[in-house]
Every structure is written in C-alpha cells, then in structure tokens.
N, C-alpha and C positions, 0 to 999 in steps of 0.2 A: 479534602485531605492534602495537607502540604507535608514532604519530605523533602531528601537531600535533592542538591542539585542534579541535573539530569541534563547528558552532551548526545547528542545524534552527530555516530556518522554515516554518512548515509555512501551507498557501492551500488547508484543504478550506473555509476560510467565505469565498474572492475564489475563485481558479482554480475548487475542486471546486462552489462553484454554478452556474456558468458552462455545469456539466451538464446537457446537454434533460432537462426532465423531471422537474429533481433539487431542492425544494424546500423549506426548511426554515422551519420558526415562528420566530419572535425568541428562544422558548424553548429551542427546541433548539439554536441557534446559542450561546446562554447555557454552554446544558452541553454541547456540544461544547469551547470556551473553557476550561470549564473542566478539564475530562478531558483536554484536552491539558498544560495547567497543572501536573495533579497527574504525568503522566506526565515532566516536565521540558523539556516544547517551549520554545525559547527566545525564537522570534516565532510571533507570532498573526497573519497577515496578514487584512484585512478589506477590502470594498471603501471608498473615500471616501462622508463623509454627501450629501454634496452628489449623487453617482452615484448610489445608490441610499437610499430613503428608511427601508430598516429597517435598515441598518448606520446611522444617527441612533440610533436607537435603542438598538440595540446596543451599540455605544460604549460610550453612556449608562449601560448595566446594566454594562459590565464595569469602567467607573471607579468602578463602587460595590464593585468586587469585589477592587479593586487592581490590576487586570491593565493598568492604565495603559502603563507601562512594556513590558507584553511587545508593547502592536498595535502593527502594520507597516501604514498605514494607504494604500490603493494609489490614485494619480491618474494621470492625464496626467501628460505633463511639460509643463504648463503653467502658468502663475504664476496665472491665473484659476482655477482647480483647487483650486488652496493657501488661495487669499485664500477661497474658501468653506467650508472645513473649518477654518479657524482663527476665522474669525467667527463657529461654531456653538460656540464657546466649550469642546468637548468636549476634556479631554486625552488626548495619544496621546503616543507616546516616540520613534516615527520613521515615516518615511514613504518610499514609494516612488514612482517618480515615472518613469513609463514613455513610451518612442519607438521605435519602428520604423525600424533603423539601415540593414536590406538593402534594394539598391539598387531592385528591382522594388518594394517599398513605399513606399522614397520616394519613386519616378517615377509608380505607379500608384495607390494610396491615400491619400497624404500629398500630393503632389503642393509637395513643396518640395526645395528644395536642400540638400545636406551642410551648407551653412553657415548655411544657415536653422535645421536640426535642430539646429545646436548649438547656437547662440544664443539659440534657445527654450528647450533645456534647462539650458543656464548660467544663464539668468534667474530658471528655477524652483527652480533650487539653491541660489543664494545670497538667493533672498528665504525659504524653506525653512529656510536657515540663519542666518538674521536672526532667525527665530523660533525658535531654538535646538533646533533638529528634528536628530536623527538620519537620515540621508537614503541609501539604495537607489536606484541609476541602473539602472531595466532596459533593455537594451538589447533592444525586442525583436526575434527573428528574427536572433538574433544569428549562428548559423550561416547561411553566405551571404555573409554583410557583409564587405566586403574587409578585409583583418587590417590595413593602412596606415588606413583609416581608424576601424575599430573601435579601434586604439589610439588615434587621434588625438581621436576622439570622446571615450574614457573620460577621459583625461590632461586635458583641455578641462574637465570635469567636475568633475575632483581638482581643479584649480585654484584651483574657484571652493568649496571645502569637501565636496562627493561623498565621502560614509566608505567605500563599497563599490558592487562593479558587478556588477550581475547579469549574466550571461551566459546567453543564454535559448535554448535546444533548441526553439523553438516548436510545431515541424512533430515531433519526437520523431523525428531523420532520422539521430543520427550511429550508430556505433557504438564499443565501448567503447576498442579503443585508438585511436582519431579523437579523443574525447575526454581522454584523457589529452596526448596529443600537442599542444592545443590550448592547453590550459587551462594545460599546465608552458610552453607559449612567453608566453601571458600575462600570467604572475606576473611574468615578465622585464620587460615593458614598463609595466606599469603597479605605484605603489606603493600600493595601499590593498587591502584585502581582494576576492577573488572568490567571488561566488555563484552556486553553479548550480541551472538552474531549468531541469530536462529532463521534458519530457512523454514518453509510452510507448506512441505512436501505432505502433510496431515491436518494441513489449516491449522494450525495451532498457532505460528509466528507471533501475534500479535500477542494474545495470549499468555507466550513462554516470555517474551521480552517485558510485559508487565509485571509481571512477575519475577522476573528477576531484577528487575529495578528494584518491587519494595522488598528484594532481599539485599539488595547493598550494592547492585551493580548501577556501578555510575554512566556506563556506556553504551547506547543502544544502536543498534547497525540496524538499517531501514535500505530497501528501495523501492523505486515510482512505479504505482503500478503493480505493483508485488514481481515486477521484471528479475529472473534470475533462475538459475537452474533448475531441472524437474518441475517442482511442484511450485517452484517462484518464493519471494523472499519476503520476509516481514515488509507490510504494507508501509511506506513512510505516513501516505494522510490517514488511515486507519490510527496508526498509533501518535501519531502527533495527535490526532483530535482528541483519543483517548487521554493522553496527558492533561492536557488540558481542560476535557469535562469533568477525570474521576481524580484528577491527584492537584489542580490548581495551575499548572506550568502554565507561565505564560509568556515563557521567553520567545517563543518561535508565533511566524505572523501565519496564523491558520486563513486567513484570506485569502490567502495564495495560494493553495492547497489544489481547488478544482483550475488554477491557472496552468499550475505545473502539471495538474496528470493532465491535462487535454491535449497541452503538447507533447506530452512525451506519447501519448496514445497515437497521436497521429504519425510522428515519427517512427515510433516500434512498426508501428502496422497492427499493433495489437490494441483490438477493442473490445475493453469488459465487460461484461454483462451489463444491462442497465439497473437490474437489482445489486450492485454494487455497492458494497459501507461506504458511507461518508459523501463519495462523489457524485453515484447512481443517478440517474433521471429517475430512476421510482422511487426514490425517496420522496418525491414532492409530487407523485402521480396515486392517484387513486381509482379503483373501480369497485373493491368491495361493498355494497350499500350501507353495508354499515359503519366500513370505515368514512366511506364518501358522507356519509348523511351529518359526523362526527366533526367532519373538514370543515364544512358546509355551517357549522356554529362557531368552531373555531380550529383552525386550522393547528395551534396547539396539542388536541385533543390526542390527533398520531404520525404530527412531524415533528421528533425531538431533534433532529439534528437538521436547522434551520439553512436553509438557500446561502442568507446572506453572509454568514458565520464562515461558509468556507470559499467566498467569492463566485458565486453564482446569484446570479439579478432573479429577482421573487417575481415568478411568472403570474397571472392573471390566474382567476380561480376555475376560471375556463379550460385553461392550461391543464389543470392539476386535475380535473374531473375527465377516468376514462370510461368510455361507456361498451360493455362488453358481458358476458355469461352471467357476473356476479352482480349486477349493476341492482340497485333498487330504484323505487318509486320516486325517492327525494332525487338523486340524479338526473331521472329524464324530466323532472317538472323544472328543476332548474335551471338544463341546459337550455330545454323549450323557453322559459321565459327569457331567458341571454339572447334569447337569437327572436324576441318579440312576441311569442305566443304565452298570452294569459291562460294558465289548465290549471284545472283544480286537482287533488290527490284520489280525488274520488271517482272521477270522469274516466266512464268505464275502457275508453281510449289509452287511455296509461296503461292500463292491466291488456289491453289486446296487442301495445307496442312491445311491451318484456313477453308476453308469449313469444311474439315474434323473433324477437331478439335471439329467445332461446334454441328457437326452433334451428335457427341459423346453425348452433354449434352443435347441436346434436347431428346433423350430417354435415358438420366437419367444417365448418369456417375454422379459419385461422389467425385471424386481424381483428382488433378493437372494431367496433361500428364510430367512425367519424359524426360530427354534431351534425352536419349539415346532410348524413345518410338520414340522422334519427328526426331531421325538418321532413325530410321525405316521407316518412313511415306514417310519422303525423299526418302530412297532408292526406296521405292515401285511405285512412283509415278514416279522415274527418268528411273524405268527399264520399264513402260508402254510407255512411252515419245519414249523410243528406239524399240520398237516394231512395224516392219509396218503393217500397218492396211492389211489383206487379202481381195483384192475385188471380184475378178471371181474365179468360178472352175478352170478354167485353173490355176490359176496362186497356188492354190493348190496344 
C-alpha cells in the first residue's frame, strides 16, 4: 500500500530524556544525532539551550556536523523562550513551541483563559517567524481538548505563520480507530500539515501513529527504545519497520534500526525484553517443537521479520534452536547430530531425554538446557542402555 509522503520526527534526545533515570553524556546524545541521521530521521528534536544547559551544547556539536537544518528545537510557547535561544546565536531550522490546550490544564496548571493561551502562542509564532524559524505548534494534551476549540486554537496559529500542528496523545489514552477518526476530521478543518505525537502509556503508540498517518497525518513523532515518559513513546524501529513492510516507505535505512537501539540500550541502562518487536533476540530464537521443527524446513515458515532487514548478521541454525519445557523430538535429533551424534527419531533415547528435560521444570528449573547439557543427557542415558541388567547372585 503506497500513500502520501511520511517525515519522522523523532524526541529520544527532548521526550525520551524526560525518562526517570534515563541519562545521557553530550557524547552520546552527539551519536545518537547522529545514527538517527544516517538512518534518514527527518527531525531531531532537542530540548531549548535556554531549558536545559547541555542541549547548549549540543546544538553546538551538531552545527559542526551539519545537522543544523534537521533540530526541532522544543520551548514553551512563549516569546521569552524564543528570545533566549536565538540570543545563543546557535543555528537551528525549526522550532517547536508547546501549550496545554485541555480544559483541566488550562483551569488547573496554567490557570489562564482559551484566549489567553492563544494569544501567548500567536505571539510566539509570529516573533518565531520574524526569525525565519520553521515553527511546530504542539498542542499539548490534545486529546480531551474540545474539537471547537482545538480547531479554533490551531487556525489562530496558521494565521500568524504555524507550518504544522502537533497533535499530542499525551496521557497515550486513544485507541487506534479513535485515532484515525480524529485526525481525518482534522485535516478537514485545518490547512497546514498534522503531526502526531502519541505516547504508549496503553501500548497503543505504534498503532495510534499508524493510523493517523493513513488519516492524513504527515508527521510521526517516534523514540529509541520506546524511551519517554510513564509508559514510554511510540517505538521509532517498531514503526519505521511497519512503514515500510505495510504502507511501502522506503525512504529511511531500516538496516540501522538494531544499530541505533543497542546503542541507545546500552546507554539508557535500559534493556528490553528479548521478546521485543523488531529488535528482540527471540525473534530469531525458537523452542516451541513446533515452531522449531517448522524453522528447521524453513526458517521462513515463523521468522517474518528477518535478521538481516534490520542489521543483525543471521546467526547459525544452532543459534536459533532453544532447547527447554516445550522443546520436541525434531530439536534434540538435530542438535544431537550438530554436535556429531547420529539418532534416530524413534530411538527410545530421545523419548527418555524430553522426559527428562521435563522433569527438570516441573520442580522449578529456570534456564533453557544448553546443547552441550542435552550431549550430557545423551551420553548418560546411552551408557545405561549398555549396561546389562544383573539378575541372580550367581551371575554376580
């Protein structure tokens, strides 16, 4: 399925540090920038210099780098906001420029009026655009916000020059055809592009941002790792890969994909599960015999999302066969023959090693059985097999 064109920007150096816990060096943020870069990300979002004192910095390194043009450089939407980030004399290419449009934030947090909030943000967009800034209106907590005035807000915004309007999932609350539903009545009422920027505080992320794509949203907010607040942020290789298997995009280099998350894994300090989409090491690991027995003809049969597609090297079939609770017959004859021993499927041996196996997790193992345990098991069972049974004293 081909549609319209399709930009990621992607917020694991603003949203995903925003993670307890989740810390990165000016260095790492350097080569995160850039790893996104090589992979085709189309914005870099970053926090403002002004906000925080090592995106100063950072900036800094990455206008040495060229990537001028890709930061999405994130404020308030405040004019004082602006005026300190352009003072710092650093170049950026555009800016984002955030308000809290639902009604319980502006009565409770904000504690201003509908007409206050717009008028703060028209100010900051069109001084924004006096400085020739490409300019992102998020609206946050956009879900919630009454649709009469979310439009009246965004349109208020285009007026005064606003290129595009985020549309924010804050709370990661909808689901996906809620989302679609939303976002196709949006395009109607407003003319400048729509971006969404859905958290996955309900696992939805990936999901909701699919979906508003093929309702008309041109702009998908991603980060690494699903790194970002509570429940963390639409997946960047999750939905790049999805782009590219179910709608044809093939603008971004999914190769890169297991490059960028291992490093940012290692950096965060955060490590995902290995039943992980896209990345996982169980994606290319089997135990079930039936799946294993399935690998074992063709590995096709239940790896659709192949090794090499998102730059991980295609491990040996050794590799991918684990042997554990669920394991079948085809399993241990195979591993047995990898590691030299000829058995047959019928060789009553086989059937006394999976007892064993079993027997293991009914009082509580916890780990796969390694090939060279299940060479053990073999030998053990083959040296009793040769053993004659002693029946009388005499023959003692």
């Amino acid at each position: 399925m081909q549609m319209h064109e399709v930009h990621i920007c992607d917020t694991t150096l603003r949203d995903g540090r925003q993670m307890p816990d989740v810390y990165f060096t000016l260095y790492e943020c350097v080569e995160i920038a850039k790893k996104l870069d090589e992979i085709g990300i189309d914005q870099i979002e970053v926090f403002c210099p002004g906000y925080v004192l090592k995106d100063y910095f950072l900036i800094r390194e990455l206008n040495k780098l060229d990537l001028s043009d890709k930061l999405l450089v994130w404020h308030r939407g405040l004019k004082v906001d602006l005026e300190k980030s352009i003072n710092s004399k650093l170049d950026f290419g555009a800016v984002a420029l955030s308000v809290a449009t639902e009604k319980h934030h502006r009565e409770t947090k904000l504690q201003m009026t509908k007409e206050q909030i717009i008028e703060n943000m028209c100010e900051a967009v069109s001084f924004a655009k006096e400085h020739g800034l490409y300019v992102s209106v998020n609206a946050e907590k956009s879900v919630g916000t009454e649709p009469e005035y979310l439009a009246q807000f965004a349109n208020s915004v285009i007026e005064v020059g606003a290129d595009r309007i985020r549309y924010c999932d804050t709370l990661g609350e909808l689901v996906p055809h809620e989302t679609y539903n939303i976002i196709s009545k949006l395009t109607k009422k407003i003319k400048v592009d729509i971006e969404f920027h859905g958290h996955d505080d309900m696992g939805m992320g990936v999901g909701n941002s699919l979906e508003a794509y093929r309702a008309g949203a041109k702009w998908l907010d991603t980060s690494v790792c699903r790194l970002g607040e509570r429940g963390g942020f639409t997946s960047l290789e999750q939905l790049v890969y999805n782009l590219y298997k179910h709608f044809n995009v093939q603008k971004y280099n999914v190769s890169k994909l297991a490059e960028l998350a291992a490093f940012v894994e290692n950096v965060s300090g955060i490590t995902p599960p290995p039943n992980t989409p896209i990345t996982g090491l169980n994606i290319w690991r089997h135990e079930s015999g039936i799946h294993a027995h399935g690998v074992l003809k063709d590995v096709n049969l239940y790896e659709k999302v192949r090794a090499a597609e998102v730059g991980i090297k295609e491990g040996a079939m050794k590799d991918k066969i684990v042997i554990g609770e669920t394991t079948g017959r085809e399993s241990i004859i195979y591993v047995l023959k990898e590691s030299g021993i000829d058995i047959e499927k019928t060789n009553p041996i086989v059937n006394k090693i999976l007892s064993k196996i079993q027997e293991q997790y009914l009082f509580g193992r916890k780990t796969s059985v390694n090939h060279e345990e299940l060479v053990e098991l073999y030998q053990i069972f083959s040296r009793k097999n040769k053993i004659k049974p002693i029946n009388t004293v005499a023959e003692f």
